[in-house]
PDBQT receptor file of N, H, CA, C and O in Angstrom, charges set to zero:
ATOM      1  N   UNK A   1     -44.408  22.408 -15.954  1.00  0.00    +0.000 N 
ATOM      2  CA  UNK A   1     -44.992  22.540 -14.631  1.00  0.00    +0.000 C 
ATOM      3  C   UNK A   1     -45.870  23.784 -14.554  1.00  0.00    +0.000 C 
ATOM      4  O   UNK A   1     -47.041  23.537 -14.267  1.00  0.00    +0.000 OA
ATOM      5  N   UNK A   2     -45.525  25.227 -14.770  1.00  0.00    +0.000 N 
ATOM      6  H   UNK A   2     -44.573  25.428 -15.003  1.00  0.00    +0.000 HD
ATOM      7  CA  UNK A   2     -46.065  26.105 -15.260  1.00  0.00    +0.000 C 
ATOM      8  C   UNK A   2     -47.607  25.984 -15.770  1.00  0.00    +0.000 C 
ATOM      9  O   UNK A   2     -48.554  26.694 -15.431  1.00  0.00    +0.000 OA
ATOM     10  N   UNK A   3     -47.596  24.823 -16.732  1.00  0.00    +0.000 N 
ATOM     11  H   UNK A   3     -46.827  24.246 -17.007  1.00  0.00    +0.000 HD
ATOM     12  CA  UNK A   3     -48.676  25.268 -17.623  1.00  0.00    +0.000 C 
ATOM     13  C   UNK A   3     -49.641  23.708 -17.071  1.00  0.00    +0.000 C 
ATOM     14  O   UNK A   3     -50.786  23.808 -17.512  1.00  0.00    +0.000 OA
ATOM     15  N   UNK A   4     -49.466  22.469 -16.316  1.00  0.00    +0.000 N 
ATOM     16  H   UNK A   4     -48.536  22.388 -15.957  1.00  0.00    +0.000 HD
ATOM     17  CA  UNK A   4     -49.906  22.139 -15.431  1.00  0.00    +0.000 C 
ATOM     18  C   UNK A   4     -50.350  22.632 -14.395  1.00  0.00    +0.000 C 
ATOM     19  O   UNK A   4     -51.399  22.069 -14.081  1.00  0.00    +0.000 OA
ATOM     20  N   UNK A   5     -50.081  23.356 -13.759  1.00  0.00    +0.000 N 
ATOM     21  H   UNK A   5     -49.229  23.814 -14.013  1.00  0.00    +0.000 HD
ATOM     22  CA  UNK A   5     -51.048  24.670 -12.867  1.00  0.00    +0.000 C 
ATOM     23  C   UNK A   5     -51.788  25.614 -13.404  1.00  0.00    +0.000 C 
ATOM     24  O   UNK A   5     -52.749  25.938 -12.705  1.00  0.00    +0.000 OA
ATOM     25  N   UNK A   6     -51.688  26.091 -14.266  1.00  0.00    +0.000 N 
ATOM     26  H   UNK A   6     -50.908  25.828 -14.834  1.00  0.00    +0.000 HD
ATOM     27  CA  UNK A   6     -52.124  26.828 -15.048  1.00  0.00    +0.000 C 
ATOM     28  C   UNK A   6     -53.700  25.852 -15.156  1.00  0.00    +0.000 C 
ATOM     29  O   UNK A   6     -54.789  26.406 -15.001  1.00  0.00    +0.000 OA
ATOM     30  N   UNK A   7     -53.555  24.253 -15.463  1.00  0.00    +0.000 N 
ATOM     31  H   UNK A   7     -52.670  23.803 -15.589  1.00  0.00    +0.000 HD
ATOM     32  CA  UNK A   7     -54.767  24.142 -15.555  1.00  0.00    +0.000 C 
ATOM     33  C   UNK A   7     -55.948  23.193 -14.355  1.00  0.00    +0.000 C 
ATOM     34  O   UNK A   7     -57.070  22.687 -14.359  1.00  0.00    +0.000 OA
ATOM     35  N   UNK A   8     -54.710  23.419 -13.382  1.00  0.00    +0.000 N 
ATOM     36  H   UNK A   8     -53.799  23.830 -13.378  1.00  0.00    +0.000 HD
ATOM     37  CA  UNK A   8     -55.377  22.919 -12.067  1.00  0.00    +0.000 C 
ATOM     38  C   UNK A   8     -56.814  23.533 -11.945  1.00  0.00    +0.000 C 
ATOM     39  O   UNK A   8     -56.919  24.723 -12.242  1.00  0.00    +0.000 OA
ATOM     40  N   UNK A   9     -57.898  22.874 -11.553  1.00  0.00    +0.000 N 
ATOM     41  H   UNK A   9     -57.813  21.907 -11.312  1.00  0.00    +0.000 HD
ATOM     42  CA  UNK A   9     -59.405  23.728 -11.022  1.00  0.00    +0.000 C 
ATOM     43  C   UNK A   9     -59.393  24.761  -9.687  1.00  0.00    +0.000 C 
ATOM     44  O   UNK A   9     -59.898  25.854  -9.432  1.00  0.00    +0.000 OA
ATOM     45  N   UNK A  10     -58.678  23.962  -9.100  1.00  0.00    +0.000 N 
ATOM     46  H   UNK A  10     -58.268  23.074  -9.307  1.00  0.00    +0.000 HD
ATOM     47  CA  UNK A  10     -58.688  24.784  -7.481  1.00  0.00    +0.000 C 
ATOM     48  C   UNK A  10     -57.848  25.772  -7.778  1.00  0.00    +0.000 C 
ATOM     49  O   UNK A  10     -58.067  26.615  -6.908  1.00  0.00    +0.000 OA
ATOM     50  N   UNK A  11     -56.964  26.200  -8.532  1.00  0.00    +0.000 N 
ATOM     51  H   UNK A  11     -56.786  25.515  -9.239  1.00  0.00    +0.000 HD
ATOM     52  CA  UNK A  11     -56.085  27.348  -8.881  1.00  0.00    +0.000 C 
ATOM     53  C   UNK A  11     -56.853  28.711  -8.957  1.00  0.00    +0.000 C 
ATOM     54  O   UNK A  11     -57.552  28.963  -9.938  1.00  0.00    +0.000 OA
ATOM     55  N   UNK A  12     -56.701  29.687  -7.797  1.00  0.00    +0.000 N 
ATOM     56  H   UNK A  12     -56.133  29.482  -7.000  1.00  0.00    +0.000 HD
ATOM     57  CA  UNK A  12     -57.639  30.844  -7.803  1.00  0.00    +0.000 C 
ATOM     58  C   UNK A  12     -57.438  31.658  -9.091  1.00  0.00    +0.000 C 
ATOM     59  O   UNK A  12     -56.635  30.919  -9.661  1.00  0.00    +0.000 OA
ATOM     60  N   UNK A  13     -57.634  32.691  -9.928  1.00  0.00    +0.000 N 
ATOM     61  H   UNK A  13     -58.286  33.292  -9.465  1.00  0.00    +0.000 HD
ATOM     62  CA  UNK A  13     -57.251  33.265 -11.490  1.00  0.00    +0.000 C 
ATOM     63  C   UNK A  13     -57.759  34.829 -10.893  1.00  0.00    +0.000 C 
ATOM     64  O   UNK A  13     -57.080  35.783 -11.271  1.00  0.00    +0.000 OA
ATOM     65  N   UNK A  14     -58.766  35.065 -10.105  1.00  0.00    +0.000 N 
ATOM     66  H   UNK A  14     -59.318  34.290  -9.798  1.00  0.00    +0.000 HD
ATOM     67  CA  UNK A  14     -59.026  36.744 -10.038  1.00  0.00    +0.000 C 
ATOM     68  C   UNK A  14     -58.169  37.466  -9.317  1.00  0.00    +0.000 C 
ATOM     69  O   UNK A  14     -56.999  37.083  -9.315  1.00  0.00    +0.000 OA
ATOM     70  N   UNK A  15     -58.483  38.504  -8.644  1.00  0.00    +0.000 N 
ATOM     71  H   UNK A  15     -59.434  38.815  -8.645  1.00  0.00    +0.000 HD
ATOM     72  CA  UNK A  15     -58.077  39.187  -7.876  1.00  0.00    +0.000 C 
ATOM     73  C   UNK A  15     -57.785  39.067  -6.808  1.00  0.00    +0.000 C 
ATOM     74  O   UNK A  15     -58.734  38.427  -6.356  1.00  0.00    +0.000 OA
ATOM     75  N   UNK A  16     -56.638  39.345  -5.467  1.00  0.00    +0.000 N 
ATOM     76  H   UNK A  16     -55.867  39.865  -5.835  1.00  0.00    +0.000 HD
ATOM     77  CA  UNK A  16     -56.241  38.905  -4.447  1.00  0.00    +0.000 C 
ATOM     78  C   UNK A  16     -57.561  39.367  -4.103  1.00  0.00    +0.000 C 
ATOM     79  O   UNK A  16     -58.235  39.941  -4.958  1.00  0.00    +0.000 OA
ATOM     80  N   UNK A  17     -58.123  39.124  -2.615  1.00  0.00    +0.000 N 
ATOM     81  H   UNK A  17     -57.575  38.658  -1.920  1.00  0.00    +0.000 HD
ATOM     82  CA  UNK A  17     -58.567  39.588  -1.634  1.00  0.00    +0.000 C 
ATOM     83  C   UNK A  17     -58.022  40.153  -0.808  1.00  0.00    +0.000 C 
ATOM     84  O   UNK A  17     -56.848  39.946  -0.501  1.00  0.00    +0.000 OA
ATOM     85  N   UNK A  18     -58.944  41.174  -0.158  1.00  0.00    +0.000 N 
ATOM     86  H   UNK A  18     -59.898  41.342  -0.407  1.00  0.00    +0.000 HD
ATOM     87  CA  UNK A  18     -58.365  42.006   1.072  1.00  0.00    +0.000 C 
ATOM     88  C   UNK A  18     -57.457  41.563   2.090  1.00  0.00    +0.000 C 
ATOM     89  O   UNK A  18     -56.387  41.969   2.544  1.00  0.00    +0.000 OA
ATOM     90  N   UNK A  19     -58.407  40.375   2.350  1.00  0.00    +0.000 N 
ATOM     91  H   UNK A  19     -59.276  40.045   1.981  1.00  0.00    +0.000 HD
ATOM     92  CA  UNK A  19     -57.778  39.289   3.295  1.00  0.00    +0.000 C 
ATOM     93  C   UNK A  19     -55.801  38.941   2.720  1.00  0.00    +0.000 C 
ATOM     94  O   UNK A  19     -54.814  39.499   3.199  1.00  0.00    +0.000 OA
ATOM     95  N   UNK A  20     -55.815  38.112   1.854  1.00  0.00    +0.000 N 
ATOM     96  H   UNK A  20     -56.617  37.658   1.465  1.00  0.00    +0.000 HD
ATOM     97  CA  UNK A  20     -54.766  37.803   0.920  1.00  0.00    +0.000 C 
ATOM     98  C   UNK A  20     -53.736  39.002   0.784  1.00  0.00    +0.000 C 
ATOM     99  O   UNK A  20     -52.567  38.810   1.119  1.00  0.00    +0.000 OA
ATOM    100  N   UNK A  21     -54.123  40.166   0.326  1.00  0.00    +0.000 N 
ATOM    101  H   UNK A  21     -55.072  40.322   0.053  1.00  0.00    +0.000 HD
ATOM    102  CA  UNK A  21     -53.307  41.358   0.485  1.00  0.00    +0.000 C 
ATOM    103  C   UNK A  21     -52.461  41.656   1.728  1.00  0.00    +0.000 C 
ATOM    104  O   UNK A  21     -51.235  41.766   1.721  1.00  0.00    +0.000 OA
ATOM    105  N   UNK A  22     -53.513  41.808   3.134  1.00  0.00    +0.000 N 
ATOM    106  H   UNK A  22     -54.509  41.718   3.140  1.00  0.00    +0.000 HD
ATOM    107  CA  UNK A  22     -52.871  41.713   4.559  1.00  0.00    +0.000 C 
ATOM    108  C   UNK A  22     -51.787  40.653   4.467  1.00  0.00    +0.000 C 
ATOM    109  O   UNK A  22     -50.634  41.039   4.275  1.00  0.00    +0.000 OA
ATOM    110  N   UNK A  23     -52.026  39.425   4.577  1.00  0.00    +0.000 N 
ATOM    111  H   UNK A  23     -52.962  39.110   4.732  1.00  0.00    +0.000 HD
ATOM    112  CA  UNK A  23     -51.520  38.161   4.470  1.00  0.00    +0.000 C 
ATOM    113  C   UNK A  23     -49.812  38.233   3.726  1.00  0.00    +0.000 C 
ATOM    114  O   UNK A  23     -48.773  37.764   4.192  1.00  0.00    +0.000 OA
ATOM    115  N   UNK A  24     -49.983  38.846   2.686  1.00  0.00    +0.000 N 
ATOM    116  H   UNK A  24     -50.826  39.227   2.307  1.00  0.00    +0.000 HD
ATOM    117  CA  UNK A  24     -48.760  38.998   1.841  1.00  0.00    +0.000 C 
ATOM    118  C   UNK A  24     -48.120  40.392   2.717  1.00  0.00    +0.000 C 
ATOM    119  O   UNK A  24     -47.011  40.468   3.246  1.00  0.00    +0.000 OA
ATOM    120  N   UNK A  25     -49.153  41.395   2.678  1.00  0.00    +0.000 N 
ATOM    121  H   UNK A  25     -50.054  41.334   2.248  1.00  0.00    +0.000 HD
ATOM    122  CA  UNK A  25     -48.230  42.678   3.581  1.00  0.00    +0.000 C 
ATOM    123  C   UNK A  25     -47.326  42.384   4.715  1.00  0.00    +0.000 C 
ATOM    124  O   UNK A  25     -46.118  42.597   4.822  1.00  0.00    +0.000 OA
ATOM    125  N   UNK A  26     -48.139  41.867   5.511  1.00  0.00    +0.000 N 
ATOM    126  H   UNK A  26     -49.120  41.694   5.424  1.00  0.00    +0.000 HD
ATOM    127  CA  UNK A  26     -47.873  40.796   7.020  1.00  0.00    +0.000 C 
ATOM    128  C   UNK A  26     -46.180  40.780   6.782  1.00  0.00    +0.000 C 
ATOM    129  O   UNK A  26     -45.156  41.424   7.011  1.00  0.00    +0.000 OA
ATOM    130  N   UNK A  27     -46.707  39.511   6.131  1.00  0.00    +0.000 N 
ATOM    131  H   UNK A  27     -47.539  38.988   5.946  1.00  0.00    +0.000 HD
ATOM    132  CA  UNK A  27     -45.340  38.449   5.762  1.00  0.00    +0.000 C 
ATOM    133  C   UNK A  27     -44.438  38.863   4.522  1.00  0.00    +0.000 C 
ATOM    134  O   UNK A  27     -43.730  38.081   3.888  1.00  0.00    +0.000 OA
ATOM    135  N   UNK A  28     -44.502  39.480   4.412  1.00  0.00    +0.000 N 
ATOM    136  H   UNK A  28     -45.077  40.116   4.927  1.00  0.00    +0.000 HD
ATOM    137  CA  UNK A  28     -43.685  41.029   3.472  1.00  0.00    +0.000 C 
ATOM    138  C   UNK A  28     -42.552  41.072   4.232  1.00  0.00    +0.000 C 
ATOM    139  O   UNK A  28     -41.393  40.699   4.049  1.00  0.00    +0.000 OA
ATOM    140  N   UNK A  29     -43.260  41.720   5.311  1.00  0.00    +0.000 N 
ATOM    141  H   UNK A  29     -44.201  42.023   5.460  1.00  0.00    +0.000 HD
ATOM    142  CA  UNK A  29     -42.785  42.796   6.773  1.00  0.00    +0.000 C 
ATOM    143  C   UNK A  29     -41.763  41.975   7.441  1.00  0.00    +0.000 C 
ATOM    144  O   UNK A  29     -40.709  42.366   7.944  1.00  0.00    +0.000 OA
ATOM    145  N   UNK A  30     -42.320  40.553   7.357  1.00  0.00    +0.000 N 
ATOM    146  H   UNK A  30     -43.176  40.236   6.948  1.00  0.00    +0.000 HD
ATOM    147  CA  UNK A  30     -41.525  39.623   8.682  1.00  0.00    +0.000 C 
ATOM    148  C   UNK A  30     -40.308  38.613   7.696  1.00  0.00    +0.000 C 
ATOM    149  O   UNK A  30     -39.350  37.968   8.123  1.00  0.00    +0.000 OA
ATOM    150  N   UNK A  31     -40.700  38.753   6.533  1.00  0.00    +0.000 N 
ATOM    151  H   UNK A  31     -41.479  39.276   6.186  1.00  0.00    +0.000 HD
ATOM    152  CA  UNK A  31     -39.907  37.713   5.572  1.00  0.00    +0.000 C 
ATOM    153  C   UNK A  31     -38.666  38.092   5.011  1.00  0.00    +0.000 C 
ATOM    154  O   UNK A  31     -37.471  37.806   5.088  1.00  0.00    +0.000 OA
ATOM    155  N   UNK A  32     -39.673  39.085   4.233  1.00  0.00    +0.000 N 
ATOM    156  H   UNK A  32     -40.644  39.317   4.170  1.00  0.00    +0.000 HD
ATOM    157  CA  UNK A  32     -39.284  39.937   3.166  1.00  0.00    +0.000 C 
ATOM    158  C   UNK A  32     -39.398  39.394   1.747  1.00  0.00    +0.000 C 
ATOM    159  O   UNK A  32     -40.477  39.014   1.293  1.00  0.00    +0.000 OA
ATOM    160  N   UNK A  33     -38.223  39.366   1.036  1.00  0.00    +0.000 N 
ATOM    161  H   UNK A  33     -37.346  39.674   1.405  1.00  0.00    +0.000 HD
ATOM    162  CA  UNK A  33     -39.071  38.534  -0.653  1.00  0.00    +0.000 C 
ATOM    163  C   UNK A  33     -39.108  37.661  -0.771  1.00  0.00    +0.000 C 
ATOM    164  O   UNK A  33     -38.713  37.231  -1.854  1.00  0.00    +0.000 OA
ATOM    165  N   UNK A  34     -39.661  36.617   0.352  1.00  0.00    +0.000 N 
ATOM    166  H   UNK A  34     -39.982  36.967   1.232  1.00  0.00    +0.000 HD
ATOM    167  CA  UNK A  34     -39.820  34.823   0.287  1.00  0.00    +0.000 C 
ATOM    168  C   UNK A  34     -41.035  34.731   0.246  1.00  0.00    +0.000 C 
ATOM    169  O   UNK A  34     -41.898  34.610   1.116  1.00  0.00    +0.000 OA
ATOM    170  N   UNK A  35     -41.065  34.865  -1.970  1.00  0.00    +0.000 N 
ATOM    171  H   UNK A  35     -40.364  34.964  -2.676  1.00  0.00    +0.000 HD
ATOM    172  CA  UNK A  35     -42.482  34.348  -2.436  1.00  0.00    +0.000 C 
ATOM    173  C   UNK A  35     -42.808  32.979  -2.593  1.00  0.00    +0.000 C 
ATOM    174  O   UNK A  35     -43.794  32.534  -3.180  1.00  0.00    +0.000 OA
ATOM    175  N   UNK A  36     -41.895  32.332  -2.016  1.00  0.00    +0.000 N 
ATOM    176  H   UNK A  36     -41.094  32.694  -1.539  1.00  0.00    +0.000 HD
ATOM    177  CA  UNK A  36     -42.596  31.025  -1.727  1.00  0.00    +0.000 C 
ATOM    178  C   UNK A  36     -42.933  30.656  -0.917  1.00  0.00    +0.000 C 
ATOM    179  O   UNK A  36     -43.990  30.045  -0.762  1.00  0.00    +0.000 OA
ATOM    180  N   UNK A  37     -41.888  30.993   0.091  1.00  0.00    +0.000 N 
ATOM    181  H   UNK A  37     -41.029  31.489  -0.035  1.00  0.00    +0.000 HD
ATOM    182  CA  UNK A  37     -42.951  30.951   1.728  1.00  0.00    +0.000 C 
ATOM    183  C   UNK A  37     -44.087  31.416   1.890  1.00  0.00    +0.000 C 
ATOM    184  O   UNK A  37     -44.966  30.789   2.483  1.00  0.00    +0.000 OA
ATOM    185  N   UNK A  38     -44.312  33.020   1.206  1.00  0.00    +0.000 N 
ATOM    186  H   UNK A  38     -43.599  33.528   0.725  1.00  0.00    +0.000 HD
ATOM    187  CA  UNK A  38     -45.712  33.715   1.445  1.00  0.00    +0.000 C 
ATOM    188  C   UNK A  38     -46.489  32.670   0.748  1.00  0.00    +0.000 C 
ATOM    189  O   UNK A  38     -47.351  32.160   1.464  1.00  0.00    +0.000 OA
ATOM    190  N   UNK A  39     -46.403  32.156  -0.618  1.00  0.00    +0.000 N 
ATOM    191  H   UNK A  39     -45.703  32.571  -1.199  1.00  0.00    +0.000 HD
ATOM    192  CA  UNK A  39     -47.200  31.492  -1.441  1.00  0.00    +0.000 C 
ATOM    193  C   UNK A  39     -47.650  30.352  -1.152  1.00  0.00    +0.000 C 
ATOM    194  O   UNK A  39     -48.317  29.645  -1.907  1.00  0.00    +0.000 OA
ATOM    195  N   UNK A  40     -47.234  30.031   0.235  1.00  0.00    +0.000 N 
ATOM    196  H   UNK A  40     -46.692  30.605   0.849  1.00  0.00    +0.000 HD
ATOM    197  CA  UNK A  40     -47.477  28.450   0.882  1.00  0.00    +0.000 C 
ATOM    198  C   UNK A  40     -48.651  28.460   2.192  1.00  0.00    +0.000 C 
ATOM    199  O   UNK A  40     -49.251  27.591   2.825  1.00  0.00    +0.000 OA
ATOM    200  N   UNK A  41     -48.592  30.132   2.195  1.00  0.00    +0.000 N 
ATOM    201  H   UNK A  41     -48.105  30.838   1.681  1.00  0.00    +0.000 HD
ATOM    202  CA  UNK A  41     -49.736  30.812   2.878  1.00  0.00    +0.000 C 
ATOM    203  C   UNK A  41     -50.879  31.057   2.389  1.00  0.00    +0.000 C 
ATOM    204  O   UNK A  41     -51.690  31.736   3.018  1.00  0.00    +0.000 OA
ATOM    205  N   UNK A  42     -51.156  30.525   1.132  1.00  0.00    +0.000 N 
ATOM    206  H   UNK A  42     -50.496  29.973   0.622  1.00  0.00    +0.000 HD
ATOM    207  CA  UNK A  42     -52.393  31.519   0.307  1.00  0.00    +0.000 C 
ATOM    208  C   UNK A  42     -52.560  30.531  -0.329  1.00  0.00    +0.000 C 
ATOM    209  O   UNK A  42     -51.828  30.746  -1.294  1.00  0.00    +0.000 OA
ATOM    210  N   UNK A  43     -53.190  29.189  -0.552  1.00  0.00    +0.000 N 
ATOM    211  H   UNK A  43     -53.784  29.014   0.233  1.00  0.00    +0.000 HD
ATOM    212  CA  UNK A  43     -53.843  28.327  -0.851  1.00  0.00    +0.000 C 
ATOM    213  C   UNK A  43     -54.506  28.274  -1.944  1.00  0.00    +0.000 C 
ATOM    214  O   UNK A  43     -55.610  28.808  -1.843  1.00  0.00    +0.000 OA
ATOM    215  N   UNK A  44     -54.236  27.781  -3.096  1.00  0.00    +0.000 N 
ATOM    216  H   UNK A  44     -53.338  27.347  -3.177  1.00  0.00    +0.000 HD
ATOM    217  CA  UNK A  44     -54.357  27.961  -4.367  1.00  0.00    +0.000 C 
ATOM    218  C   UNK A  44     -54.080  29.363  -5.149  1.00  0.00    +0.000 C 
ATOM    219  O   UNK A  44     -54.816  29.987  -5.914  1.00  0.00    +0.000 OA
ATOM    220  N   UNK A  45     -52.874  29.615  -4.730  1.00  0.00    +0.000 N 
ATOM    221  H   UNK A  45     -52.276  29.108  -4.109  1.00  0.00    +0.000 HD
ATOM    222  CA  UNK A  45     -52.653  30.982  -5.514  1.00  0.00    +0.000 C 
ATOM    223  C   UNK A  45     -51.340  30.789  -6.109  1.00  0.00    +0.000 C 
ATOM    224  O   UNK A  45     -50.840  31.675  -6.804  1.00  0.00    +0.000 OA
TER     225      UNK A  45
């Protein structure tokens, strides 16, 4: 599964954005370490 995403197209590969950073800070704050919840926020990441 891993390496099937890995070769998805829409799969972003650079650097977060500013935007994306807030987004994760945000929901950091309100969650805490639910990187999958955050990750369901950030659309191909």
């Amino acid at each position: 599964l891993r390496w099937a995403n890995h070769l998805r197209p829409e799969l972003k590969k650079g650097a977060l954005t500013r935007e994306e950073e807030q987004i994760i800070i945000q929901m950091h704050a309100k969650i805490g370490n639910k990187w999958a919840r955050m990750a369901a926020l950030l659309p191909g990441r």
